[in-house]
N, CA, C and O of each residue as an XYZ file, in Angstrom:
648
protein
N      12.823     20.721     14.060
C      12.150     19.939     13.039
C      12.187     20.700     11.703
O      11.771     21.856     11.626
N      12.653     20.081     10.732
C      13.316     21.029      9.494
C      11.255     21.018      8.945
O      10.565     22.035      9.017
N      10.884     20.066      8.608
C       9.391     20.408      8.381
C       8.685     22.021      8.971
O       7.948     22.849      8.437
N       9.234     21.943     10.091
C       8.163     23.363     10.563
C       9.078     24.493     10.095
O       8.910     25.477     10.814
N      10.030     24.702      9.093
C      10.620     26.176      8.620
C       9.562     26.641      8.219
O       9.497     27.861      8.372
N       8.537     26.095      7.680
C       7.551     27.054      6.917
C       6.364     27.621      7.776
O       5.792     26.704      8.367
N       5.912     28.656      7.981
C       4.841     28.558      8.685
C       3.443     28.327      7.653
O       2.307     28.437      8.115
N       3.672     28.033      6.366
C       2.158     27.140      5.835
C       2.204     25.877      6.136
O       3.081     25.049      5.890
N       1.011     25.752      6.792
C       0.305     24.402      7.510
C       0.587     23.245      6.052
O       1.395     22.319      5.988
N      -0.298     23.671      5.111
C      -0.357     22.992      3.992
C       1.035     22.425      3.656
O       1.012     21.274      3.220
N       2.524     23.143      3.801
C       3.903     22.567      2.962
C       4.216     22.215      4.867
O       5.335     21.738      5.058
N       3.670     22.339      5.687
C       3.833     21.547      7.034
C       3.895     20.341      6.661
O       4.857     19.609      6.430
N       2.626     20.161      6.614
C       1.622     18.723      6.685
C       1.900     18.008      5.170
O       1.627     16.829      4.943
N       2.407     18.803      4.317
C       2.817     17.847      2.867
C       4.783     17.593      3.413
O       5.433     16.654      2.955
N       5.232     18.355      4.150
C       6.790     18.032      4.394
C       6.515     16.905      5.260
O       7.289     15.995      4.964
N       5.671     16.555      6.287
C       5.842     15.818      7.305
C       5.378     14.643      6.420
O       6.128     13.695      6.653
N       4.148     14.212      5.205
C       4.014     13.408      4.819
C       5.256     12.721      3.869
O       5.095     11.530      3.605
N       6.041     13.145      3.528
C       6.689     13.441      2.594
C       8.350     12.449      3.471
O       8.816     11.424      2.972
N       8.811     12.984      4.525
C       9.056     12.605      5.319
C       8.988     11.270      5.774
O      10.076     10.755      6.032
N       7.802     10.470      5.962
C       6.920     10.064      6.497
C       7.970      8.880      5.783
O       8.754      8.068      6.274
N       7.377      9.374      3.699
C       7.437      8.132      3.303
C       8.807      7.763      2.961
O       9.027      6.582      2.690
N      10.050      8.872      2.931
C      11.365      8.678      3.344
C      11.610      7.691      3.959
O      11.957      6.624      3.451
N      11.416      7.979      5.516
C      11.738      6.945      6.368
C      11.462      5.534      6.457
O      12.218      4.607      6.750
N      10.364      5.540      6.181
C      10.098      3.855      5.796
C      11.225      3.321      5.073
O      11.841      2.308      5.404
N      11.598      4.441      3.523
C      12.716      3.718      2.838
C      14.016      3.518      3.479
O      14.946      2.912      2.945
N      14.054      4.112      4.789
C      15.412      4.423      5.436
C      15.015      3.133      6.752
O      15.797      2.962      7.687
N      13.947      2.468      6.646
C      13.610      1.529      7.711
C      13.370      2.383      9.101
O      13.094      1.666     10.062
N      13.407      3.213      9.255
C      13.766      4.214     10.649
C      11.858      4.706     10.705
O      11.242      5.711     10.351
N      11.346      3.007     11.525
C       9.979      3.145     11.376
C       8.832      4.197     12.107
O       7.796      4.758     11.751
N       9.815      4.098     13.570
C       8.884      5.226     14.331
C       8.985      6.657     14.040
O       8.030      7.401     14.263
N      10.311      7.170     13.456
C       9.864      8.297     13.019
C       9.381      8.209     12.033
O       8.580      9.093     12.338
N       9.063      7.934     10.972
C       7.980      7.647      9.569
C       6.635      7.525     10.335
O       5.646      7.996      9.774
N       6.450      6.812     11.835
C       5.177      6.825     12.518
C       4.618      8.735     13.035
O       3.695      9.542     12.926
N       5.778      8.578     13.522
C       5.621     10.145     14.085
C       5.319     11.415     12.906
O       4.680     12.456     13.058
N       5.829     11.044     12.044
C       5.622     12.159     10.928
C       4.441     11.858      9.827
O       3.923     12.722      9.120
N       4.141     10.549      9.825
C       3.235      9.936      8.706
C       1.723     10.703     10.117
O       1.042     11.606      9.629
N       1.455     10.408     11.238
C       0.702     10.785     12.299
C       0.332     12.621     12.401
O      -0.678     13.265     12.687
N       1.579     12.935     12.048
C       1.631     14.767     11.791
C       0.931     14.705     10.734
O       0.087     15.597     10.823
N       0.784     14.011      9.552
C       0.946     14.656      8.401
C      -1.080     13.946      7.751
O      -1.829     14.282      6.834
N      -1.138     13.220      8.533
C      -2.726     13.054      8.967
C      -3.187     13.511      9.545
O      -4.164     14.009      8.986
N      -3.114     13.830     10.943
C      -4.098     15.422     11.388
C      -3.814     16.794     11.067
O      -4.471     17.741     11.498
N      -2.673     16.895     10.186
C      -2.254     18.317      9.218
C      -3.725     18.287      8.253
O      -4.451     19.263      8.069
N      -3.976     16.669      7.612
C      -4.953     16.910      6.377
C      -6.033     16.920      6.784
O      -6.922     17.373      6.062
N      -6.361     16.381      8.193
C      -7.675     16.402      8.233
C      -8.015     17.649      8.905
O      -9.185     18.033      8.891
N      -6.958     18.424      9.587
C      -7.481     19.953     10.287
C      -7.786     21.008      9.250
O      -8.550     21.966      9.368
N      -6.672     20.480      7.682
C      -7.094     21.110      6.675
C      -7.924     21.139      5.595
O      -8.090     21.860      4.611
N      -8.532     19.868      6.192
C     -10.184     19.845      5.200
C      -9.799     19.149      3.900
O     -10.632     18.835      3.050
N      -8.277     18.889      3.775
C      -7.802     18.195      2.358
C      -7.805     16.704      2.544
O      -6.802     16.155      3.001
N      -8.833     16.045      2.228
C      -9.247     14.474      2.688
C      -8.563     13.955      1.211
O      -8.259     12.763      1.236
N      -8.384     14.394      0.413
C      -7.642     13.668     -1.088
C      -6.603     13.514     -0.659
O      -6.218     12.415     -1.060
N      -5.664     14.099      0.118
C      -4.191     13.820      0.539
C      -4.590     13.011      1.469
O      -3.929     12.012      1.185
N      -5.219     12.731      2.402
C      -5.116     11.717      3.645
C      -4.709     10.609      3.385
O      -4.061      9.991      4.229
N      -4.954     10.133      2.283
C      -4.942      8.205      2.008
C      -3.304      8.353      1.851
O      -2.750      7.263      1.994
N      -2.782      8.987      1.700
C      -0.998      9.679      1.246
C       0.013      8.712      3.047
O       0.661      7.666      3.084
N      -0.313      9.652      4.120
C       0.121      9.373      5.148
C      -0.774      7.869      5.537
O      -0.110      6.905      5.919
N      -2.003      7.767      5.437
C      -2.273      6.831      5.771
C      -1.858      5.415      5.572
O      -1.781      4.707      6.576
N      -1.549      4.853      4.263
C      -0.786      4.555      3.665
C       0.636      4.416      4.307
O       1.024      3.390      4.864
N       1.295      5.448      4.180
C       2.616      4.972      5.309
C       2.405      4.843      6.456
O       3.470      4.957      7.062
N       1.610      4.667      7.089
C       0.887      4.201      8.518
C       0.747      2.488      8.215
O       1.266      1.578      8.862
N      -0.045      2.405      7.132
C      -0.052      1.051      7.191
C       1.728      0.425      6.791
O       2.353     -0.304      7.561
N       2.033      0.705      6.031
C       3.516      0.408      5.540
C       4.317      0.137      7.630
O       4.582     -0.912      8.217
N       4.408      1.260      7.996
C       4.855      0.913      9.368
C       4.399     -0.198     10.288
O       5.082     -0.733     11.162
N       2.889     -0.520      9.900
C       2.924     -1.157     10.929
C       3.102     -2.671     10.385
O       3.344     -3.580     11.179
N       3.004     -2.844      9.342
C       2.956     -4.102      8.484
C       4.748     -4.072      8.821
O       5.017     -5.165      9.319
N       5.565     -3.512      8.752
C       6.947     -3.434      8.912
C       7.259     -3.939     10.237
O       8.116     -4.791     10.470
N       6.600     -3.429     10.995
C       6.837     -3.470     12.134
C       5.897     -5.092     13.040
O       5.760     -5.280     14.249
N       5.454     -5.923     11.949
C       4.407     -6.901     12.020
C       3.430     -6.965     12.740
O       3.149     -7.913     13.474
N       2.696     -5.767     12.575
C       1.165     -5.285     13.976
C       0.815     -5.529     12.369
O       1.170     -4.697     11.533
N       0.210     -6.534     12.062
C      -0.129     -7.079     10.877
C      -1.938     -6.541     10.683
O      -2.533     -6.163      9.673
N      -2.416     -6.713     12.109
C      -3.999     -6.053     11.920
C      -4.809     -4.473     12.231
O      -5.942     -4.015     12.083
N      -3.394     -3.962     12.776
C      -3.544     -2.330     12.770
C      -3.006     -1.981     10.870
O      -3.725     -1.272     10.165
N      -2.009     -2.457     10.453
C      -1.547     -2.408      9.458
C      -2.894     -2.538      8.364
O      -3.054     -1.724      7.454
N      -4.008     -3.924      8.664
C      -4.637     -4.063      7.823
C      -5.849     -3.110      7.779
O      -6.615     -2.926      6.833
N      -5.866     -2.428      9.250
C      -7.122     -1.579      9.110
C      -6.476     -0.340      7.860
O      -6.905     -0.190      6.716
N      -5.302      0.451      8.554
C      -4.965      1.877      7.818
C      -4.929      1.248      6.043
O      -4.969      2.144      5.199
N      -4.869      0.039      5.603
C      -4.230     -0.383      4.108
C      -5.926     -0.222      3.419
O      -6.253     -0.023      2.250
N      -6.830     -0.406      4.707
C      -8.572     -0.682      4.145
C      -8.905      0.674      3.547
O      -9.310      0.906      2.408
N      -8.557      1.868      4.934
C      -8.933      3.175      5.062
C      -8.140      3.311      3.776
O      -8.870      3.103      2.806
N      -7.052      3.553      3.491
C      -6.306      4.375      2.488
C      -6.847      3.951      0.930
O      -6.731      4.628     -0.092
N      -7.518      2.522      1.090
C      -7.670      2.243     -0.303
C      -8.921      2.926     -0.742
O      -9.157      3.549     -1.777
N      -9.854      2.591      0.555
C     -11.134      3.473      0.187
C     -10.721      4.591      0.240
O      -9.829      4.516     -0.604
N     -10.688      5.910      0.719
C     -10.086      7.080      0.216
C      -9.625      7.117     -0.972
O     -10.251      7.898     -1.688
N      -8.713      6.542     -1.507
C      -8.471      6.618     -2.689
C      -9.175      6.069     -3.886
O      -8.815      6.648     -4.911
N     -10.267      4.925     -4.124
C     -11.260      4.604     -4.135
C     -12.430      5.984     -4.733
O     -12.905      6.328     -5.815
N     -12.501      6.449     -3.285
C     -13.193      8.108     -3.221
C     -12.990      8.911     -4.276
O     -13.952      9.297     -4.939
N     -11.637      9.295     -4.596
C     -10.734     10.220     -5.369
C     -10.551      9.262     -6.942
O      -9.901      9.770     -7.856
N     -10.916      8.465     -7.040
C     -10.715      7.495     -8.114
C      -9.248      7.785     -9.111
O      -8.908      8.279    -10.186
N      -8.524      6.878     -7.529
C      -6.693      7.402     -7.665
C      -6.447      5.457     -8.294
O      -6.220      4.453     -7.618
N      -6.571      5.568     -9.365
C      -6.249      3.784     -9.747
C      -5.183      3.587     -9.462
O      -4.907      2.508     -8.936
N      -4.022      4.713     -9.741
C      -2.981      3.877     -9.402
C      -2.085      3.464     -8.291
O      -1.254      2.558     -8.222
N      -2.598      4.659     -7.163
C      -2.830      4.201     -6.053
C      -3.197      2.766     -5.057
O      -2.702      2.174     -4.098
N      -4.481      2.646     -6.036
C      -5.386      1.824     -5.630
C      -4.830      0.434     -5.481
O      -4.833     -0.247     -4.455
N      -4.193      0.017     -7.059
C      -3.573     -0.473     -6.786
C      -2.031     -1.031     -6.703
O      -1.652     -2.196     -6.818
N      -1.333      0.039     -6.491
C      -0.125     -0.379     -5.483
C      -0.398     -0.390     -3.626
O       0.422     -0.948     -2.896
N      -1.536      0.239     -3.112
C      -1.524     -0.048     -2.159
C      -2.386     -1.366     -2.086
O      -1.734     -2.068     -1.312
N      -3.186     -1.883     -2.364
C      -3.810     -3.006     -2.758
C      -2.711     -4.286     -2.718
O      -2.805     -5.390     -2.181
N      -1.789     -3.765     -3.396
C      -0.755     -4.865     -4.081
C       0.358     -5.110     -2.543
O       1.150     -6.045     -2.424
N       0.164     -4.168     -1.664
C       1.083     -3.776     -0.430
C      -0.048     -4.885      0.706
O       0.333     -5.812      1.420
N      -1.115     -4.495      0.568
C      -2.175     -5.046      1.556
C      -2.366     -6.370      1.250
O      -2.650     -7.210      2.104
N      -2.180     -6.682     -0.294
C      -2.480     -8.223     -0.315
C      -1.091     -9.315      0.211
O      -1.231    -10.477      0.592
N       0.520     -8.387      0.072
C       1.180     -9.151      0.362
C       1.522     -8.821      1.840
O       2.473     -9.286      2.468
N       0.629     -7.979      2.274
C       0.581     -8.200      4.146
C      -0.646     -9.480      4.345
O      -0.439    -10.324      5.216
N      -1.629     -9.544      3.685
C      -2.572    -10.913      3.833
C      -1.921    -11.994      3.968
O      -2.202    -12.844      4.814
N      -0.781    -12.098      2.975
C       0.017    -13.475      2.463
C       0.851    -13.789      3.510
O       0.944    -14.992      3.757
N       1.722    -12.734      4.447
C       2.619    -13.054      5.751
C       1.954    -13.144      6.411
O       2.519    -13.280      7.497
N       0.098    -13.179      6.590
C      -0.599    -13.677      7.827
C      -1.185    -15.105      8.031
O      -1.886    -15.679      8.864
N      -0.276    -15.523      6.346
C      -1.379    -16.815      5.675
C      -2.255    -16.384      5.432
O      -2.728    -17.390      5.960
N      -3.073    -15.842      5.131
C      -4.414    -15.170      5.074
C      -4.630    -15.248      3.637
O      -5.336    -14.481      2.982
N      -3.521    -16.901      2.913
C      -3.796    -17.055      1.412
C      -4.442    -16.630      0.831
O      -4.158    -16.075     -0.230
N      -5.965    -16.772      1.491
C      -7.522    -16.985     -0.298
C      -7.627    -15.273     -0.435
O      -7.890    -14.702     -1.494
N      -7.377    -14.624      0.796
C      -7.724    -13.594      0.505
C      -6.512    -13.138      0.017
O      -6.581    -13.027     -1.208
N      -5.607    -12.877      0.388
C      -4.272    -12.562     -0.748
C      -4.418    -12.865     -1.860
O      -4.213    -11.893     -2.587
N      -4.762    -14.030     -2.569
C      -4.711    -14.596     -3.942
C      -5.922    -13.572     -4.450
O      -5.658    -12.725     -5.304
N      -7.233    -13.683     -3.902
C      -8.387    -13.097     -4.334
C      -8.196    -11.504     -4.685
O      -8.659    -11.022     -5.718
N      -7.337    -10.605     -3.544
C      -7.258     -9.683     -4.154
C      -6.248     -9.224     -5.283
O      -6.281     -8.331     -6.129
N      -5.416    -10.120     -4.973
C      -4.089     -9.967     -5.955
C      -4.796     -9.885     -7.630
O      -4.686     -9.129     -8.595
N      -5.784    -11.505     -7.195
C      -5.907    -11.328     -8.841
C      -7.474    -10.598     -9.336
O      -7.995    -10.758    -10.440
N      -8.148     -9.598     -7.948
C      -9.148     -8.657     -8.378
C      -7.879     -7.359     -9.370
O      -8.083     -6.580    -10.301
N      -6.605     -7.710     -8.540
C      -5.881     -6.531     -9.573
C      -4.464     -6.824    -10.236
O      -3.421     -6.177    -10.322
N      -4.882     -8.086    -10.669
C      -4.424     -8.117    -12.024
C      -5.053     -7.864    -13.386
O      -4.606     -7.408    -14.439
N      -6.441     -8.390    -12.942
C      -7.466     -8.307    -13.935
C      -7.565     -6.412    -13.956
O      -7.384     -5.869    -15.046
N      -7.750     -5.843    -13.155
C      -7.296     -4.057    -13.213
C      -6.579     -3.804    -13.402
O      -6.779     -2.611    -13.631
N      -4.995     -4.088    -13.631
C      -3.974     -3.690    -14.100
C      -3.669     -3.823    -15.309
O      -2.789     -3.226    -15.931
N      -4.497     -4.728    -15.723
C      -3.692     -4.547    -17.112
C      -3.752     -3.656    -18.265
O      -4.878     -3.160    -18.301
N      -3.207     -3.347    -18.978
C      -3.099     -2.682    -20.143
C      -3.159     -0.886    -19.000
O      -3.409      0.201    -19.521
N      -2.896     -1.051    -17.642
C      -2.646      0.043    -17.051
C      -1.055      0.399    -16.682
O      -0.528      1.471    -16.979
N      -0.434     -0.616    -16.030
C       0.814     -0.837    -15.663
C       1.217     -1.958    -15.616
O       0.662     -2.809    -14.921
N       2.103     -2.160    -16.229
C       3.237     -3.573    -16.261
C       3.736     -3.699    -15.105
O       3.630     -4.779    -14.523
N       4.527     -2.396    -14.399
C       4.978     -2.949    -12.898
C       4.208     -3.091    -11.450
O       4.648     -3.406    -10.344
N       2.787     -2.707    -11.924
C       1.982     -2.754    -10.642
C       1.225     -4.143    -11.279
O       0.531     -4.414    -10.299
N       0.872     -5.308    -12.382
C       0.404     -5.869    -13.007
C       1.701     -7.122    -12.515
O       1.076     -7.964    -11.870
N       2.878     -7.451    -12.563
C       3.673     -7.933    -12.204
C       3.444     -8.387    -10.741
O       3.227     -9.487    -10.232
N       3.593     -6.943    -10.186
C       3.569     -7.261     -8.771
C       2.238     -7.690     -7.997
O       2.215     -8.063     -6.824
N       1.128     -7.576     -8.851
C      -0.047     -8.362     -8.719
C       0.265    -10.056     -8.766
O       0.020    -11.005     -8.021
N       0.904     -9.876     -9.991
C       1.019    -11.474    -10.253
C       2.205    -12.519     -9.034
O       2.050    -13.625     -8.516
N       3.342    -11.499     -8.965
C       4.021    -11.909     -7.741
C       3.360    -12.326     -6.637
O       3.410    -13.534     -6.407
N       2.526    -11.371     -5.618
C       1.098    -12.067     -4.660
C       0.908    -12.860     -4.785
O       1.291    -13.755     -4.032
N       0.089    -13.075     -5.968
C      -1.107    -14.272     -6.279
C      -0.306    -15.320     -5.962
O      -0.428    -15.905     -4.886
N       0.660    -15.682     -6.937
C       1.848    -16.498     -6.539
C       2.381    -16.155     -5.791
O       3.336    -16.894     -6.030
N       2.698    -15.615     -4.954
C       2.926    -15.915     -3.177
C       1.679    -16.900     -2.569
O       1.809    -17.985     -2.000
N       0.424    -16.156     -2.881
C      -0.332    -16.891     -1.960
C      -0.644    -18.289     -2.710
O      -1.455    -19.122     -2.304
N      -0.124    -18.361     -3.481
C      -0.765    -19.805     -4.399
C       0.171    -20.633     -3.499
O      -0.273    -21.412     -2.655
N       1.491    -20.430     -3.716
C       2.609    -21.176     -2.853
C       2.329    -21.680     -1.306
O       2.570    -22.777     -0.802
N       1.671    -20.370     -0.664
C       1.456    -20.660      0.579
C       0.001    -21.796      0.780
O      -0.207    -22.561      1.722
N      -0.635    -21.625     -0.143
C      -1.879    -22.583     -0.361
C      -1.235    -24.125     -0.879
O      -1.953    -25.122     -0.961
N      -0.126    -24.127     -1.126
C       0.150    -25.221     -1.793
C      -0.349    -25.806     -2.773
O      -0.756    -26.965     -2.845
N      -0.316    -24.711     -3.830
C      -0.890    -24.770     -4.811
C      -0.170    -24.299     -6.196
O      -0.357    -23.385     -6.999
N       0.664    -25.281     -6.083
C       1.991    -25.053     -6.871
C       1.779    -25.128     -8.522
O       2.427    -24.376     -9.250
N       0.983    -25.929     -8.974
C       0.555    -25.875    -10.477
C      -0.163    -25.060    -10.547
O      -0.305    -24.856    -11.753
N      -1.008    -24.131     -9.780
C      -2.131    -23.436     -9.605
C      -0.963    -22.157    -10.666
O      -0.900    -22.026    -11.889
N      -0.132    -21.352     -9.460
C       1.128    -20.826     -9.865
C       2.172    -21.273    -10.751
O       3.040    -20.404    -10.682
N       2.468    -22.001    -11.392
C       2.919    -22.458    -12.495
C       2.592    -21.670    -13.443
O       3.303    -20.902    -14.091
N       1.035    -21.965    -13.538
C      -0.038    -22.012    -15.008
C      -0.085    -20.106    -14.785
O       0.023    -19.465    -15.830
N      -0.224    -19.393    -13.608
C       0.153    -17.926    -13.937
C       1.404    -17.223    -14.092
O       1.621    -16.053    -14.408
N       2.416    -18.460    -13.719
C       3.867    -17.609    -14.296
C       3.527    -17.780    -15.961
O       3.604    -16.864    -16.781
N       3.197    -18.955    -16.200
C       3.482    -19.454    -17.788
C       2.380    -17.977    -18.134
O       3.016    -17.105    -18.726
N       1.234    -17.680    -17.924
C       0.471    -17.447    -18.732
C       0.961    -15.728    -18.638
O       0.633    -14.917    -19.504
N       1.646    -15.435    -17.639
C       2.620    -14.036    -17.271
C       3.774    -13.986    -18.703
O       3.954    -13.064    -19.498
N       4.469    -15.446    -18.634
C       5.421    -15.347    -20.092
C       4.596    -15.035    -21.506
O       4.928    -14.291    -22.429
N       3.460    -15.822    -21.363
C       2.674    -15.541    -23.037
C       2.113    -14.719    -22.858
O       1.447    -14.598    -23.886
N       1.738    -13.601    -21.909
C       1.082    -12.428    -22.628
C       2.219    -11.768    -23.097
O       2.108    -11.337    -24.245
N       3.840    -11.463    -22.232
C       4.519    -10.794    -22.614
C       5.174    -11.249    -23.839
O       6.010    -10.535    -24.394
């Protein structure tokens, strides 16, 4: 395991997270499980609870990938509060923005739409591409609500702010 060359726990448990979130991009989900899993009891044996929401986070990413859609939704709860904790906004919300469009593949519309647009109204004048991808959600879940002028009126109003 190229992670354990080091014998500090700390560049252990930050290689295995690190890792973790590689693999997801490489789709190669169970090891991203196996290493995102290292790299959470690395932080919590090391008392560093600000990094936890890090692996946790790709925990939820796996399982939402993997469509265990309500293990997915617990780790997306945990990681936001943690980060929440640490008052990591931008964190907050891109994983937010990850959890609302796991709501939307459960149908789980009102609440997809609801949080999407608790963070649009937070995104703005913070990030354009986490503010976007808020607005993408909402309109996901507007669509899935069948609520097609609903989404209209926030693409249009997406063109006139920009």
């Amino acid at each position: 395991m190229l992670y354990l060359n080091t014998t500090d726990k700390f560049g252990q448990t930050s290689s295995a997270s690190n890792l973790g979130s590689i693999l997801i991009n490489l789709k190669r989900y169970n090891e991203s499980l196996q290493y995102s899993l290292i790299a959470k009891q690395g932080y919590e044996n090391l008392g560093y609870e600000v990094y936890l929401p890090y692996p946790i986070s790709n925990i939820a990413c796996v399982y939402d990938s993997l469509h265990q859609y309500k293990t997915a939704e617990i780790n997306y709860l945990k990681s936001i509060q943690l980060f929440e904790k640490y008052s990591n906004n931008f964190e907050i919300s891109e994983i937010s923005n990850l959890y609302s469009n796991c709501l939307n593949k459960q149908k789980k519309y009102v609440e997809g739409a609801n949080l999407a647009l608790k963070k649009v109204r937070s995104c703005k004048n913070q990030s354009l591409f986490l503010e976007i991808k808020s607005y993408k959600n909402l309109f996901d879940a507007n669509i899935g609500m069948e609520i097609i002028k609903s989404s209209r009126i926030y693409c249009k109003n997406i063109m006139q702010e920009r």
